[in-house]
N, C-alpha and C positions, 0 to 999 in steps of 0.2 A: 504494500500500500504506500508506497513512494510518491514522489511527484508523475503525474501525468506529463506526458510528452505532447506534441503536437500533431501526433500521427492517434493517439487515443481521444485527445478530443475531435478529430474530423470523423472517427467513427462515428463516435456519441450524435455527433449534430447530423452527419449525413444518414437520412433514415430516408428509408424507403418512401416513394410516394401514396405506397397506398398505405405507410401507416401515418403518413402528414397528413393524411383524409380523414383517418382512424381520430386522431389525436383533435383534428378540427370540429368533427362529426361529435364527439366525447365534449368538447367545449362548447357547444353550439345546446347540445342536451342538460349541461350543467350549470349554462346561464338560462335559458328555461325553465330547470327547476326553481332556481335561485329565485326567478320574477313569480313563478307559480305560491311557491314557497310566502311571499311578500304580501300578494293578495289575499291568503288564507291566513296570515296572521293580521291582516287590518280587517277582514271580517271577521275575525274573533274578537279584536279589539271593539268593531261594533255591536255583537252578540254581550257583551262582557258587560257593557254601556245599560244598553236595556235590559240587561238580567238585573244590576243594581238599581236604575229606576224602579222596575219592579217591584223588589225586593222594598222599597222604601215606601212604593205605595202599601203595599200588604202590610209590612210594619205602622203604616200609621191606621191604616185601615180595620184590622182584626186584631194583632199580638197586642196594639196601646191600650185599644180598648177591653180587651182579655184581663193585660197588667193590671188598669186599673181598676179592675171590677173585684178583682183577687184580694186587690191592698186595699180596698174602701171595705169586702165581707170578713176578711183574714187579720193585717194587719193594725188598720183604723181602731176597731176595739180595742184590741191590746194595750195599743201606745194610749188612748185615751184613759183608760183604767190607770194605766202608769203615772198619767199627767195629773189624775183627778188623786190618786191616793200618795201622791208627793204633794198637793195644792193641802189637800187633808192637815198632811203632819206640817206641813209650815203652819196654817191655819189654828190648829189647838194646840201646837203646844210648843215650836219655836217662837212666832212673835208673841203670847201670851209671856212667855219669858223672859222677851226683851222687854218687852212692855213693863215687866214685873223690877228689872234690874234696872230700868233708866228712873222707873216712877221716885220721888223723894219719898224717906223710911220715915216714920215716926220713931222717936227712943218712947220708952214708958216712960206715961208720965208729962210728954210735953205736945206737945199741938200736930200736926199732921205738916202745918205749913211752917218752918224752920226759918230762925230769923240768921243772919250771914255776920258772920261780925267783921266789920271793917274797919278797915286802917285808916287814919284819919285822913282827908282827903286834902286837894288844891281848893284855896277857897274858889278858882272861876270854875273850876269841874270837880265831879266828885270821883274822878279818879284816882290816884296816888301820886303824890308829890315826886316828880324828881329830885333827887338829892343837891343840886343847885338851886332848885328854885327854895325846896325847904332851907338851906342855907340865909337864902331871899329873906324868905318871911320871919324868921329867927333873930335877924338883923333891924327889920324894921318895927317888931315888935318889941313896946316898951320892958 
């Protein structure tokens, strides 16, 4: 398996006529296929097309309305039951709870409504003095 000479490539290339006819005859069948081949895969392509329209009408048509008839007799109750007996326990006895922990306690013994004891206030608001301004008033007071 050496190099080829130039006496092995004029064999190779010189071939008979009747097999250049052979060989033409052979390419002439195989670009045929090739274009035959081309039209049966764009008619598939258009088969393929309208098998999914289809498919989309029947799906909106029969299987949604199937779906939902299933999940409105099937599912719908269940989750509703779920909704209603979680609305339940919030309902008696977590916000009773909270309601119970924010409301003001009475101690025994003193009123329901609890007086706040405050720190003496600014005279213009009765909020708490900042410590300069108490300084303030401290100075101006005899």
């Amino acid at each position: 398996m050496g190099k080829r000479t130039a006496m092995d490539r004029e064999s190779i290339v010189s071939l008979s006529r009747k097999r250049k006819k052979e060989l033409r005859r052979l390419q002439n069948d195989a670009n045929k296929l090739w274009e035959s081949q081309q039209e049966v895969a764009g008619q598939a392509a258009q088969i393929a097309r309208a098998a999914g329209r289809q498919l989309g009408t029947v799906t909106r048509e029969d299987v949604l309305p199937a779906v939902h008839d299933s999940y409105e007799r099937h599912v719908a109750p269940v989750v509703n039951r779920g909704v209603n007996a979680s609305r339940k326990v919030v309902d008696k006895t977590i916000v009773p709870a909270v309601g119970a922990s924010s409301a003001p306690r009475s101690r025994p013994g003193t009123s329901p409504t609890r007086s706040v004891a405050r720190s003496p206030g600014c005279p213009a608001t009765s909020s708490p003095c900042p410590p300069s301004a108490a300084r303030a008033l401290d100075r101006s007071s005899p």
